[in-house]
N, C-alpha and C positions, 0 to 999 in steps of 0.2 A: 500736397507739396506747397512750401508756403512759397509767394512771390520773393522774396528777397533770395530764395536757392534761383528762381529763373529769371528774375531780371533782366533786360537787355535793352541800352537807352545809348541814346548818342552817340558817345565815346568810345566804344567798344568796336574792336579792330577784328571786325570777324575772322580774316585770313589765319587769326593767331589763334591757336589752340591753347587755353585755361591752362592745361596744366603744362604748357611750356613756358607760362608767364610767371615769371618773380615779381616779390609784391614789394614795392619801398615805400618809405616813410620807416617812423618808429611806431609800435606799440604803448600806447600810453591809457590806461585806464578803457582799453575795449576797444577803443579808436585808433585808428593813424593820426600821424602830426607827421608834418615836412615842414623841413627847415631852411629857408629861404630871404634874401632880405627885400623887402615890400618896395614894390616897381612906383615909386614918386619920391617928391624930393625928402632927403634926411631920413628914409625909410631904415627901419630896422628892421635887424637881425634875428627873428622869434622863430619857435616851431609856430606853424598854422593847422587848424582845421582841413584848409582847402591845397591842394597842390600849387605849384605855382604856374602850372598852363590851363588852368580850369576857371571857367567863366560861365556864370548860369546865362544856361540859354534860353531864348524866347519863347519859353514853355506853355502850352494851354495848360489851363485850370487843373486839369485831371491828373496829369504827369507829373503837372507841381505839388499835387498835394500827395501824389505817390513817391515823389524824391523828401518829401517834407516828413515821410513817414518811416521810410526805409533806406535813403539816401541813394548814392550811386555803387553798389558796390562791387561792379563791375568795371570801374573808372578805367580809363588805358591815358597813361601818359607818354612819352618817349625821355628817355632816361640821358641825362646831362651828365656832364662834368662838373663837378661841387665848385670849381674854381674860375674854370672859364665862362661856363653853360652853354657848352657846343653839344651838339645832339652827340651821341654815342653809337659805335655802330662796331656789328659782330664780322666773325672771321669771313662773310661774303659780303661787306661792304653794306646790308644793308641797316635802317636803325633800328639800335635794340627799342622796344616797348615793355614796359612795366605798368604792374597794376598797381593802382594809385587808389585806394577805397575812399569813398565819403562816405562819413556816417549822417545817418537820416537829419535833414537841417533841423528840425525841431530840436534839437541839441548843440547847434550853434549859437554862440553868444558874439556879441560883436568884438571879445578882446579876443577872441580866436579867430577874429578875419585879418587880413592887412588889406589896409585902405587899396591898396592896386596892387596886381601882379604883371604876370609877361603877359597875359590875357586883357585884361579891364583896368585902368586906373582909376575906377570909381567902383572894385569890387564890394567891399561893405557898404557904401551907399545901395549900389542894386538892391543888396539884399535887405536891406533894412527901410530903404521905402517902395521898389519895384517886387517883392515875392513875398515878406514877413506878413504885412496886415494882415492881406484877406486869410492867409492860411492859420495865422491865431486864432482869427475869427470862427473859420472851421473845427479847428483845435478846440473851439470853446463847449461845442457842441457834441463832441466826440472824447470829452477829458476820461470818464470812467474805462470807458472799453482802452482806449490808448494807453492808460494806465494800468488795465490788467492784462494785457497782450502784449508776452515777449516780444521784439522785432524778427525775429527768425520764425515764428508763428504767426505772422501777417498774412495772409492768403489773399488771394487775386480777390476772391469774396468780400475778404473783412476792406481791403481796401474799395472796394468802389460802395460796398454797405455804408463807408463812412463818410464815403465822396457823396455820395446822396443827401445823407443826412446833415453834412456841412453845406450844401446848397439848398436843402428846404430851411436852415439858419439864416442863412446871407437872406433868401427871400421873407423871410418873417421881418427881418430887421432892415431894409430896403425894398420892400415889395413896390415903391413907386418904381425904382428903377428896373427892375423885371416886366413893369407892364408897359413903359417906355419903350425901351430897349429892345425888349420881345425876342424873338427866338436869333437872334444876332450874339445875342451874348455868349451863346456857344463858340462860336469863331475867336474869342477874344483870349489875347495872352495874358499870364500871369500880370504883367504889367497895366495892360490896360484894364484890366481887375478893377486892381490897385488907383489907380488914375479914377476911374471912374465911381467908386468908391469913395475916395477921399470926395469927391466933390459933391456926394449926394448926403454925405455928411456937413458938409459944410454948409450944403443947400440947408437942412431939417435945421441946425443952428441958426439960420435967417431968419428962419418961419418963426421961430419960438419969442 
């Protein structure tokens, strides 16, 4: 059974049962898009990638490179009014919830983020310098198999086979910073990845 049927991360409102949940957004080319207008100033009006109460969270390494591969697609939002954006709520008062999918981020581009939502006003920023590098970088090491592996055929296996092999990557190509760092670097979020990353790069640019 591949991990994208079993999923279960964050968001996900367990009290609710799957198949009482209605799914929003639009269908667009395999994916959902929600249409919302982007939480900063002179923000537009687009379909997004991302819902608009969804905010990557302070992810270890591993989860992020399992959202990077197969995204959220268990997402639960709580369902607004298109007009006002007051939560919605059914004949007991309490709020409706809807499933809000993300498709795996490796298929996000940055004209399908908006800069902030109701969640982050520095949503594409996150993602584009707090979660993208190192997971490229993994990406970079895993291109063949990612590329013959439907996403609904991703198994609990093939991901962390690849989460392996994207970290004996990142250590080929920063092995000072693994002997430094030492076994800490497990505790570290997608972020601090990233952070630390960019600076051991920029270190190896001195040296040269």
């Amino acid at each position: 059974i591949s991990y994208y049927k079993r999923v279960e991360e964050e968001f996900t409102f367990s009290a609710v049962k799957p198949d009482e949940i209605e799914t929003a957004g639009n269908l667009f080319r395999g994916y959902y898009e929600f249409r919302y207008r982007e939480s900063v100033k002179n923000g537009r009006t687009l379909p997004w990638a991302l819902p608009d109460d969804f905010d990557f969270p302070p992810a270890k390494l591993r989860s992020a490179w399992f959202a990077y591969l197969v995204g959220y697609p268990n997402n639960r939002s709580l369902s607004r009014d298109n007009e006002t954006g007051e939560v919605l709520t059914d004949e007991k008062d309490e709020p409706v919830i809807v499933c809000t999918p993300v498709r795996p981020l490796r298929f996000l581009s940055d004209n399908q983020l908006p800069r902030g939502n109701m969640k982050s006003h520095r949503l594409k920023k996150k993602f584009r310098d707090d979660w993208r590098p190192v997971l490229k970088m993994m990406h970079d090491a895993n291109r063949a198999a990612i590329a013959n592996t439907p996403t609904n055929l991703m198994t609990c296996s093939f991901l962390e086979e690849t989460f392996k092999l994207g970290i004996a990557h990142l250590k080929l190509k920063f092995p000072d910073l693994f002997r430094s760092k030492g076994a800490s670097c497990q505790t570290w979020t997608i972020a601090t990845w990233n952070s630390n990353i960019k600076s051991a790069i920029r270190k190896n640019k001195e040296l040269k």
